[in-house]
matplotlib code that plots the C-alpha trace (Angstrom):
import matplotlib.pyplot as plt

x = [0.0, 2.7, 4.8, 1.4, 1.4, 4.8, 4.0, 1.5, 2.5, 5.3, 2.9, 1.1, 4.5, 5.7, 2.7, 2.3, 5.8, 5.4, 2.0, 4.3, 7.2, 7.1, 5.0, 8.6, 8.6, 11.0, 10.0, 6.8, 4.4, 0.5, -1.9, -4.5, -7.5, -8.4, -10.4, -10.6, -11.3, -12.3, -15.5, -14.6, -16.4, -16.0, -13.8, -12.2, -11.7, -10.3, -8.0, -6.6, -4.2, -3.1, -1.1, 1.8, 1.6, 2.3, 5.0, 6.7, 6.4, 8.1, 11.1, 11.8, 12.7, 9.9, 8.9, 5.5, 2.5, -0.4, -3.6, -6.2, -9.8, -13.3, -15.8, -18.6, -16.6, -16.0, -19.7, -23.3, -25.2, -25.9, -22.4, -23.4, -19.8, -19.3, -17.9, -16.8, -14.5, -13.2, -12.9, -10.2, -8.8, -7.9, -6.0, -3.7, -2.7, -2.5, -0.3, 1.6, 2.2, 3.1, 6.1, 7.2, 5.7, 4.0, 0.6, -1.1, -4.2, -5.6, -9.5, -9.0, -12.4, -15.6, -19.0, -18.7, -15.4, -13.3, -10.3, -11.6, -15.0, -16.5, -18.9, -17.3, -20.0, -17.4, -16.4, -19.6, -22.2, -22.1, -23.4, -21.1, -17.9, -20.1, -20.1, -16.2, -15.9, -17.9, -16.0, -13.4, -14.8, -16.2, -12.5, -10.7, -13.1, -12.0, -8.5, -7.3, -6.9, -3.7, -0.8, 0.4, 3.6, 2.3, -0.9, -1.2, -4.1, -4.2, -7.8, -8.4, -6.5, -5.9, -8.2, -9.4, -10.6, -11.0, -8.9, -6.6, -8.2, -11.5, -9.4, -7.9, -11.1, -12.3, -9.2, -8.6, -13.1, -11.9, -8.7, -10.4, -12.8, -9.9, -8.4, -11.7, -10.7, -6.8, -4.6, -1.4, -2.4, 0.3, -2.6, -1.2, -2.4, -2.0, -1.7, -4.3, -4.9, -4.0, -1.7, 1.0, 4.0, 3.4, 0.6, 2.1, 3.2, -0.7, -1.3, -2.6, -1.8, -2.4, 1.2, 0.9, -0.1, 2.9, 1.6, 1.2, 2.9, 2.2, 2.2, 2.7, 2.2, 4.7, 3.5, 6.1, 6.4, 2.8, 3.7, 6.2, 4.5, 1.2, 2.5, -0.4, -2.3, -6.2, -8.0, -5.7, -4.7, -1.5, -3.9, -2.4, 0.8, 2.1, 5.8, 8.2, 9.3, 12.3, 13.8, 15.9, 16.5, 13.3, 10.4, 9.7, 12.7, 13.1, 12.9, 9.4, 8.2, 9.1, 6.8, 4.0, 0.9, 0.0, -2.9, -0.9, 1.9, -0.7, -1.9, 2.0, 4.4, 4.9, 6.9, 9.2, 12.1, 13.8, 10.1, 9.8, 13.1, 13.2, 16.1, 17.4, 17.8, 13.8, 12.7, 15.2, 13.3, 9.7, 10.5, 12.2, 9.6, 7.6, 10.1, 11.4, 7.6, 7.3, 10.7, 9.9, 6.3, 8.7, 6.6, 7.8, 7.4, 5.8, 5.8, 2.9, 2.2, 4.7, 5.7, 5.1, 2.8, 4.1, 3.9, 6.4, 9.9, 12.0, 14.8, 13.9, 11.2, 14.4, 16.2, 13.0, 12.7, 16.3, 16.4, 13.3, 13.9, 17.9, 16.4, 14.2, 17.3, 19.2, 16.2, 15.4, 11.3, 9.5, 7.8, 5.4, 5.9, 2.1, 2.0, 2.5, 0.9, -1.8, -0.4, -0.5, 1.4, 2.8, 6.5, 5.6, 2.5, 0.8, 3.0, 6.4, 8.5, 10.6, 13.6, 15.6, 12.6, 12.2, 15.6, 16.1, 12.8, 14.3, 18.1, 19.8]
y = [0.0, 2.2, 2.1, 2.0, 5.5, 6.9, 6.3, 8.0, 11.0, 10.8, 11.1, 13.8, 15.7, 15.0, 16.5, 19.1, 20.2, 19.9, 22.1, 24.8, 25.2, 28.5, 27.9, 28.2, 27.7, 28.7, 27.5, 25.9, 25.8, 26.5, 23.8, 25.8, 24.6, 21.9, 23.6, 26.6, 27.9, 24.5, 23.8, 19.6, 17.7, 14.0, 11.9, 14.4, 17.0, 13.6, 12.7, 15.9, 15.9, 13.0, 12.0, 10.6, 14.6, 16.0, 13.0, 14.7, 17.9, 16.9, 14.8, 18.1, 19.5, 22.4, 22.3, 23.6, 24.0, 27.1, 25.0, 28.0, 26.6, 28.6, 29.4, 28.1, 24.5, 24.4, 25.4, 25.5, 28.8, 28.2, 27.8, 23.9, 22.5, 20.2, 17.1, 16.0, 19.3, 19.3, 15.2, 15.9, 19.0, 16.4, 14.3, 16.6, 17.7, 14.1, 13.8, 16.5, 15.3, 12.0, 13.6, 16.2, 19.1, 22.1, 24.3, 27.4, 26.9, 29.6, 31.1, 32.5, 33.5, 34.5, 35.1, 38.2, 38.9, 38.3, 39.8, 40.9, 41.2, 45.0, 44.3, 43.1, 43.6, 42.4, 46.1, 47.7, 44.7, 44.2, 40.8, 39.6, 40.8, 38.6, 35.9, 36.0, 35.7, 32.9, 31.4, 31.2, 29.9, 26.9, 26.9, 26.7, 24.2, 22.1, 22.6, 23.5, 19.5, 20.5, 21.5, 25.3, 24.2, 23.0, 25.0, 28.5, 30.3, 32.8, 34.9, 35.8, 36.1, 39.3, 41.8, 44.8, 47.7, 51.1, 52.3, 50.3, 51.0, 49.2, 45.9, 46.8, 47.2, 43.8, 41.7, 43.0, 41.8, 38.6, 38.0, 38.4, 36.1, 33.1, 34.5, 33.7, 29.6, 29.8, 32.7, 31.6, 30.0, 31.4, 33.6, 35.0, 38.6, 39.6, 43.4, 45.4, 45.5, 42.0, 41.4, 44.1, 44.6, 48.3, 48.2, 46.3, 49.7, 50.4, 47.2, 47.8, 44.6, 44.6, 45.0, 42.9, 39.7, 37.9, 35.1, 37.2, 36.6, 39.5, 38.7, 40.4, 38.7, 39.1, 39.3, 42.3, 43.1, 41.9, 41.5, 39.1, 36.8, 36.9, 36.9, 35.9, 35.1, 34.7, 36.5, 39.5, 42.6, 40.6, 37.6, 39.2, 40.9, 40.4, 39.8, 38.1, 39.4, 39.6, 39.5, 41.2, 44.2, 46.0, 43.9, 44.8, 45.4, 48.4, 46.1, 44.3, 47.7, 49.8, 47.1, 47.7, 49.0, 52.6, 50.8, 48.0, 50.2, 52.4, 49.2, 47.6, 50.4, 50.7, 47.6, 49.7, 51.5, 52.9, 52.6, 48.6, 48.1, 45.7, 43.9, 42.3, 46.2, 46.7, 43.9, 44.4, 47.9, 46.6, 43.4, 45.7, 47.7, 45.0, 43.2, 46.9, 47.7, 44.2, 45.0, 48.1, 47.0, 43.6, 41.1, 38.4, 38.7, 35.9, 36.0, 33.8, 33.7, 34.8, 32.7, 33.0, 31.9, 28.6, 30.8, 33.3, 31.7, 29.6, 31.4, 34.7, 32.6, 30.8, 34.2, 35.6, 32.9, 33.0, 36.6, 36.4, 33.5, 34.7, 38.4, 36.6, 34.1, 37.0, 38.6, 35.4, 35.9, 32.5, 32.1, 29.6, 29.5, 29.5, 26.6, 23.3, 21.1, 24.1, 24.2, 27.5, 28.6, 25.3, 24.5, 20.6, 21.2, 17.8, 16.7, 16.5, 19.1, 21.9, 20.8, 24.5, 25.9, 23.0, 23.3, 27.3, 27.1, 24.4, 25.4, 24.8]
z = [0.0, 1.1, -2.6, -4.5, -2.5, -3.7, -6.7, -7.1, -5.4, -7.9, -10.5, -9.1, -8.5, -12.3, -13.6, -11.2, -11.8, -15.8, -15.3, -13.2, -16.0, -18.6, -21.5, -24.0, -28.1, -30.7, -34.6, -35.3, -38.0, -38.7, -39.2, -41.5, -43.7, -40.5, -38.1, -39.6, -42.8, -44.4, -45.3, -44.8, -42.4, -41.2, -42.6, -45.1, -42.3, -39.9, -42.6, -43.7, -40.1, -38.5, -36.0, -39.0, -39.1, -35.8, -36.0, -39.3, -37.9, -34.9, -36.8, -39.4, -36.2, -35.6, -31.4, -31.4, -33.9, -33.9, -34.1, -35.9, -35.0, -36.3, -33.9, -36.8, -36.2, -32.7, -31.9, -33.1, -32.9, -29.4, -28.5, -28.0, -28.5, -31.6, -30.1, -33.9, -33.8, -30.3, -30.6, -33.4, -31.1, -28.3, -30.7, -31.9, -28.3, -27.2, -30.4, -29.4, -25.4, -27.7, -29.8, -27.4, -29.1, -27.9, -29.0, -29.3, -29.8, -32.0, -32.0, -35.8, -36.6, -35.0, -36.5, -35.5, -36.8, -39.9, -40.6, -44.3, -43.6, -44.1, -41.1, -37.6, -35.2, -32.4, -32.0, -31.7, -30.2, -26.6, -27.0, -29.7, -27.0, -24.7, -27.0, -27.6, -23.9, -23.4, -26.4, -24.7, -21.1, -23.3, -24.7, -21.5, -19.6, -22.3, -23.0, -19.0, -18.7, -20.6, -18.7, -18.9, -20.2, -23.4, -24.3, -24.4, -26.0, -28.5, -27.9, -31.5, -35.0, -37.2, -35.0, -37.2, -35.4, -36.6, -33.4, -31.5, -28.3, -29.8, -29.6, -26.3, -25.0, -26.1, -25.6, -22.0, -21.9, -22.9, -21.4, -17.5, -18.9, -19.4, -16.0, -14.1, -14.2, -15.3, -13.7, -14.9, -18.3, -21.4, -23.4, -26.8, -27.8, -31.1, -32.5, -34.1, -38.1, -39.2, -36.4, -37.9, -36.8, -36.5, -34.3, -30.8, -29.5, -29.6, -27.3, -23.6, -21.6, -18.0, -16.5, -13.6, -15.9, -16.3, -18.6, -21.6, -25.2, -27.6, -31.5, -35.0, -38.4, -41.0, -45.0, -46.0, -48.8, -49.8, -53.5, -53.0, -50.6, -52.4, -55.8, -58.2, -55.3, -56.6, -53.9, -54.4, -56.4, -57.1, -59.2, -62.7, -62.1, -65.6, -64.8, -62.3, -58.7, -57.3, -53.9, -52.5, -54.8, -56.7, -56.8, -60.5, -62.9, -65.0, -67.8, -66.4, -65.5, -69.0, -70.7, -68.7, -70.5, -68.4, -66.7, -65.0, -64.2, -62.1, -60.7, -60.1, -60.4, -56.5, -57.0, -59.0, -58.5, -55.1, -53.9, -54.4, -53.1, -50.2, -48.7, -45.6, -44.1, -45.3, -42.7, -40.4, -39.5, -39.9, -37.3, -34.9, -34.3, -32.8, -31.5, -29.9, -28.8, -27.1, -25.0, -23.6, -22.4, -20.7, -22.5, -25.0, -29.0, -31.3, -34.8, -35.3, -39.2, -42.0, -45.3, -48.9, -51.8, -53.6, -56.7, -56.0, -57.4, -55.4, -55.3, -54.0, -51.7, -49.9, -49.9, -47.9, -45.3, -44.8, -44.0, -41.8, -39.6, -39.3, -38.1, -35.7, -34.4, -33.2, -31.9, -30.0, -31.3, -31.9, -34.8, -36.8, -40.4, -42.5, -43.2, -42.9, -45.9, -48.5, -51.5, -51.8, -48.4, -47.7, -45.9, -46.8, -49.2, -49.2, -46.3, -48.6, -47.1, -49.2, -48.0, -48.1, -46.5, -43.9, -42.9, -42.9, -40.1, -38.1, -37.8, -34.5]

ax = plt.figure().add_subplot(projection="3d")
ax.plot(x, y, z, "-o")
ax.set_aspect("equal")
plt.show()
């Protein structure tokens, strides 16, 4: 009785101690198109990531995955969880506890708020800022099983407010929401305006919560990263991009008709011109902004379209990740297997790519 006893107070100690370590990531990678912004359900949505995933992701060498999840799959109109959704949820962070990884488990869109949508009624509807809270008190009550050292959550993706003090307002709403149940728990806040890197000085934070990650996305410079991408201004670009140097060559630009030149020609010249220096600046600033306010700095989405060429999309990742090394920011690349955004689109890795991310 006595050493069935120790043991299990050794248990209790080994997972109360694991629950007590900092929530700590460096390079990870986004698992899009599952549980959020997908319309695939059941098998399709099941068999789109799998636990031979989380065990790739682990062996390239990446420590930690961003899990983006849709309210409209998680729950039903009455916020009724969807025990399909969540079912598949559990798996991945078992698979994860199983291969040594960690999470952030991201709320990426409500129905009240999408990063492009013209309407957001999150900013001006009391009951739709209720509605995010309670989100997220359905969230936790699920997910607090998990210990603190491997899931943190990030409230919500890409806030857009007209002011920054809108999102403030509503984060802050949420966050003492999460706090009710989980003081300590790592939460992830991301800036205002698609997460940009120019808007984390504009964050308020409480400054006595410790447990606080702030985060920027990283798309610059747009035309290079969404080259030819369909659901932008960049779907007929009639001529190649470059990196680093001028996105658009003298040559490529002189043989522009006048239209597309007005459409294209800020890709041009000295104006276009982006280079290591270019992002050095733009990642400072958050990284800068995040120091003086004591808080840590996550990079939680940057990567390119598939389209723009392989060369100049190696050069980019190289000079990103490198600028984030000697900054010490972790980061998660987006993605892991679209073919559009993918690091190992279909679950074949780009090997330069792959190995760039996860570099010692």
């Amino acid at each position: 009785m006595k050493r069935t006893f120790l043991l299990l107070a050794a248990v209790m100690c080994l997972v109360s101690c694991a629950s007590n370590e900092p929530f700590t990531i460096g390079k990870g990678v986004n698992i899009s198109h599952w549980l959020s912004q997908s319309d695939a359900r059941g098998e399709a949505r099941k068999g789109y990531f799998t636990r031979d995933d989380v065990q790739a992701i682990a062996e390239m060498g990446f420590d930690h995955i961003r899990i983006p999840i849709d309210e409209e799959q998680m729950f039903d109109e009455d916020l009724n969880p969807e025990s399909e959704a969540f079912g598949l949820l559990h798996s991945a962070l078992g698979w994860c506890e199983e291969f040594g990884l960690r999470a952030v488990v991201d709320l990426h869109i409500l129905r009240s708020h999408h990063f492009n949508a013209a309407e957001k009624p999150l900013f001006t509807d009391p009951a739709a800022q209720e509605r995010f809270c309670e989100c997220w008190r359905k969230l936790s009550a699920e997910l607090n099983r998990y210990p603190r050292s491997m899931v943190a959550y990030e409230l919500m993706n890409e806030p857009v407010a007209d002011e920054a003090d809108q999102w403030n307002d509503v984060v802050n709403k949420c966050l003492a929401a999460v706090r009710e149940k989980e003081p300590k728990r790592t939460v992830v806040i991301g800036s205002n305006r698609w997460q940009s890197f120019d808007m984390v000085e504009k964050l308020k934070v409480p400054a006595d919560d410790e447990n606080i990650i702030l985060s920027f996305h990283f798309y610059n410079p747009f035309m290079l990263t969404h080259y030819r991408a369909s659901w932008t201004d960049m779907k007929d670009i009639p001529c190649a991009v470059h990196y680093p140097g001028s996105l658009i060559s003298d040559e490529d630009y002189n043989a522009m008709s006048d239209e597309m030149k007005g459409r294209y020609g800020y890709g041009a010249g000295e104006s276009g011109y982006n280079d290591r220096a270019t992002l050095e600046k733009q990642i400072a600033r958050a990284a800068d902004a995040a120091a003086r306010m004591g808080r840590r700095i996550y990079l939680g989405e940057f990567g390119t379209m598939s389209t723009t060429p392989e060369d100049d999309r190696v050069r980019w990742f190289e000079d990103v990740v490198s600028l984030c090394n000697e900054r010490g920011i972790a980061y998660a690349a987006w993605d892991y297997k679209s073919r559009d955004f993918g690091v190992a689109p279909d679950g074949k890795p780009l090997q330069k790519i792959v190995e760039i991310l996860t570099r010692p």
